[in-house]
N, C-alpha and C positions, 0 to 999 in steps of 0.2 A: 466281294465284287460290287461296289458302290454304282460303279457307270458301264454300260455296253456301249458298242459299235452297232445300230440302227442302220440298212441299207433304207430302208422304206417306210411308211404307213401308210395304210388303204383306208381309208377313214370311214368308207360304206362300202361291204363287199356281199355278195351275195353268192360264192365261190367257192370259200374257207368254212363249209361249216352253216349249221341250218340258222336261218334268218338273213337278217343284215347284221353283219359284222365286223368289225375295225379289226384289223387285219395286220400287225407288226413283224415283219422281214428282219431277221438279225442278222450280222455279217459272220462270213465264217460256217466253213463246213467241212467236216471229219471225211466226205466224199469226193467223189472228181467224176461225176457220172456222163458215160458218152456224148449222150444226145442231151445233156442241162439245158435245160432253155433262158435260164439265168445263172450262165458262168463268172459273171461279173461279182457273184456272191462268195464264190470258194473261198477266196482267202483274203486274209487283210492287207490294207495298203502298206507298204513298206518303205514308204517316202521316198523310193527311186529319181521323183520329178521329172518321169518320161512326157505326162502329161501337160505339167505346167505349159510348158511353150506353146504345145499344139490348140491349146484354149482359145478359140477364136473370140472371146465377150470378156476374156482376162480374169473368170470365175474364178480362175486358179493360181494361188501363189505359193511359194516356197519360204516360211518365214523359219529360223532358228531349226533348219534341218527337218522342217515337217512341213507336209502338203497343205494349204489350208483352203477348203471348199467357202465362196459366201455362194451360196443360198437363194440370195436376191437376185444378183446378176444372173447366175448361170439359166440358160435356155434349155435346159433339157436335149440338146444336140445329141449327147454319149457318144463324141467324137473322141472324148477322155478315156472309155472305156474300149472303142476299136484301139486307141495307141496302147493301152496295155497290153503286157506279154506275159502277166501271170494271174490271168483271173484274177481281176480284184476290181477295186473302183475308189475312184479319191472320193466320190460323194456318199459320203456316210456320215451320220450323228451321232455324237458320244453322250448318250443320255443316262441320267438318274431314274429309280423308279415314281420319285417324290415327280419327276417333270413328265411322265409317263401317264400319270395319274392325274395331272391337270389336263391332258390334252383327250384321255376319256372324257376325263366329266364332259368337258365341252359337246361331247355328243353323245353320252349318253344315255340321253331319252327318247334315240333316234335311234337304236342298236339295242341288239339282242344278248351281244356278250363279245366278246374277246378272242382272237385265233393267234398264235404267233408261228411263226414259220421264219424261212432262212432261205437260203444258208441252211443249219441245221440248228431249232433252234433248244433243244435238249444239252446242246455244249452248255447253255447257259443254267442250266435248271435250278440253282440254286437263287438269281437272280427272278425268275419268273417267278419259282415258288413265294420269293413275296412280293413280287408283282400280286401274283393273284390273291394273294390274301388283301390285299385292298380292294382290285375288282368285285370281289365276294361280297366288298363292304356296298359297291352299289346298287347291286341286285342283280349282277351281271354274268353268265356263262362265261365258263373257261375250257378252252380248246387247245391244242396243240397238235402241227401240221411234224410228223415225223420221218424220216429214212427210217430208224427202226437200228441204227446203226449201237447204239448203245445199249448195255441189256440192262431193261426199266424193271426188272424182280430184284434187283439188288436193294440193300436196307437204307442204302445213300440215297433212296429217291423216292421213301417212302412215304416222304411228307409234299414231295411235288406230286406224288400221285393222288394223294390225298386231295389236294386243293387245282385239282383240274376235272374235269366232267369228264372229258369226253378226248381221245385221240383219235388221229385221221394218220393211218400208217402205210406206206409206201412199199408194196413188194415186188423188186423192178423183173428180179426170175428166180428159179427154184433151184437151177445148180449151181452149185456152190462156185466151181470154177468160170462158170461163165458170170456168175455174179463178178468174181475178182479181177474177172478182164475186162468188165461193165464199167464198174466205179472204183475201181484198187482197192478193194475191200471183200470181207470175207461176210457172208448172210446168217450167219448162224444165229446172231442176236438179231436179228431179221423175225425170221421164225419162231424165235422163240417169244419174243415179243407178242408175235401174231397170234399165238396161243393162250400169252398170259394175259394178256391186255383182253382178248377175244373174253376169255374164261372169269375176268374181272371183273364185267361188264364195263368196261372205259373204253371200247372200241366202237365208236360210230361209224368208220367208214378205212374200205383197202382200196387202195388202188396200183395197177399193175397199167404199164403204157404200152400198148402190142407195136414191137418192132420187124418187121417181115426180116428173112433172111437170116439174120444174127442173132437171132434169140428164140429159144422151143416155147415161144408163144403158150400153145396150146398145154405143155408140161405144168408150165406156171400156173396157169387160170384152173387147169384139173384140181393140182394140190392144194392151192390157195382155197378156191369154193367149195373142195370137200372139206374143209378145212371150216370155213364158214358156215356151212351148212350145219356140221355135225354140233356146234358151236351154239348155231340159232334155232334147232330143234330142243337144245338143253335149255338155251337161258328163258329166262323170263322176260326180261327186259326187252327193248324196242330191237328188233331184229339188225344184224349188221349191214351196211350198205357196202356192195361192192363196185368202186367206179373202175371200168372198163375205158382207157384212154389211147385213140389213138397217134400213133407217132405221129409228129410233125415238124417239119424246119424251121421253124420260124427261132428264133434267137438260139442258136444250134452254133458253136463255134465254124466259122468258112473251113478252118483247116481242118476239122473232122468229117463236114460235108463233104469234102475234094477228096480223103481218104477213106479213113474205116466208113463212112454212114456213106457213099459214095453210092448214085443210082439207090436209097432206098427211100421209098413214097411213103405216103402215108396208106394205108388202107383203107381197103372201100365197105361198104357195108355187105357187100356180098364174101368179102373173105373173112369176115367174122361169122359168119352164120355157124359154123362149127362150134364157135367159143358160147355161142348161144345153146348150143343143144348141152355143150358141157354145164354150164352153167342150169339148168331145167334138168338133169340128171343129178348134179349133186344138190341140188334143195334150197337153191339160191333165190330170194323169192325177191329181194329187194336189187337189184341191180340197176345200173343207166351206161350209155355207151355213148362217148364223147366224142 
């Protein structure tokens, strides 16, 4: 895999992962989750050219059967990405790691280390693992923003785990079946993740995003923080962080707003108070609530 599909880069984040950090979004992702707040990631363009027309600045052309983004012109609108009808997005960069690595250097000395995320960005893991082996060459932390969706104990990903520091893993709920009606996926390498990663020391931080109504809340943060707890009483290492996030509409597909996610708000701080006592009961010392 010489070149990937790049949706994004953050070039100063303070978000992804401890410090300021340059922050790479890959396209493509193994989920399809309810509430995504970046659906435009799921899946790759497929050169339809539903968009082309609707380009009001002309960003977008159809050359030799493929969509082609310039960069320059386009205005940032994502008028392109309301006309899409399969999660995806024309504006993505097909990059090398050699061109990846020129656009760290440039910053650097101003950044702490490296976060990639997605999409999902574990599809690519053979590509990152030598991404990071250059980062490593600058003196730079390496992170990775995961679903959890692929099981990271297997011997294929022994050497991405090797040259990554630190993961930030995503456990959206605890039952199985509600996971699969969540994101068309099954949690098992979820968890199991969550335990080997936890037990590895390569887990810096979980996060679960509390949805009222359609998801046992309260099931997930139990199992998750005993989970944690039991985890960070054993290791030695810097205790795990667990981010507590709550729901919110903002980049939420319209047609899941108007259906399933239909009347459900974001939480207030008075209906987590529970998840708090949970959390002070299973041994969770490090937590924040978004």
């Amino acid at each position: 895999m010489k070149r990937v599909k790049i949706n994004k880069i953050i070039k100063f984040s303070n978000v992804d992962g401890p410090g300021n950090r340059m922050s790479i979004f890959f396209q493509g992702c193994n989920y399809n989750c309810l509430y995504c707040h970046n659906p435009e990631t799921i899946n790759i363009c497929n050169n339809c050219a539903l968009c082309v027309e609707g380009c009001p600045v002309g960003a977008l052309k159809l050359v030799d059967s493929k969509v082609l983004w310039d960069e320059k012109v386009c205005i940032e609108c994502d008028h392109c990405i309301e006309l899409c009808d399969r999660n995806s997005t024309p504006k993505t960069r097909d990059v090398s790691i050699e061109e990846l690595v020129e656009e760290i250097k440039k910053v650097s000395k101003f950044i702490r280390g490296i976060t990639v995320s997605g999409g999902e960005a574990t599809l690519y893991y053979e590509f990152i693992t030598k991404l990071f082996v250059e980062v490593k060459k600058l003196g730079l932390t390496t992170f990775v923003d995961t679903n959890g969706g692929v099981d990271l104990s297997k011997e294929r990903y022994r050497k991405f785990l090797e040259v990554t520091d630190k993961f930030m893993l995503d456990v959206k709920v605890w039952d199985g079946n509600t996971h699969k009606y969540l994101v068309e996926n099954e949690n098992k390498n979820v968890i199991k993740n969550l335990k080997f990663l936890g037990e590895s020391g390569k887990l810096y931080e979980v996060r679960t995003v509390i949805v009222p109504k359609i998801l046992d809340n309260m099931e997930t943060v139990d199992k998750v923080s005993e989970i944690i707890g039991d985890i960070n009483s054993k290791n030695k290492v810097e205790n795990i962080m667990y981010k507590i996030i709550k729901y919110r509409k903002i980049g939420v597909r319209k047609e899941i707003l108007k259906k399933e996610l239909l009347n459900i708000e974001t939480p207030t701080d008075e209906d987590l108070k529970e998840i708090l006592e949970v959390l002070e009961k299973n041994r969770v010392e490090k937590f924040i609530i978004i």
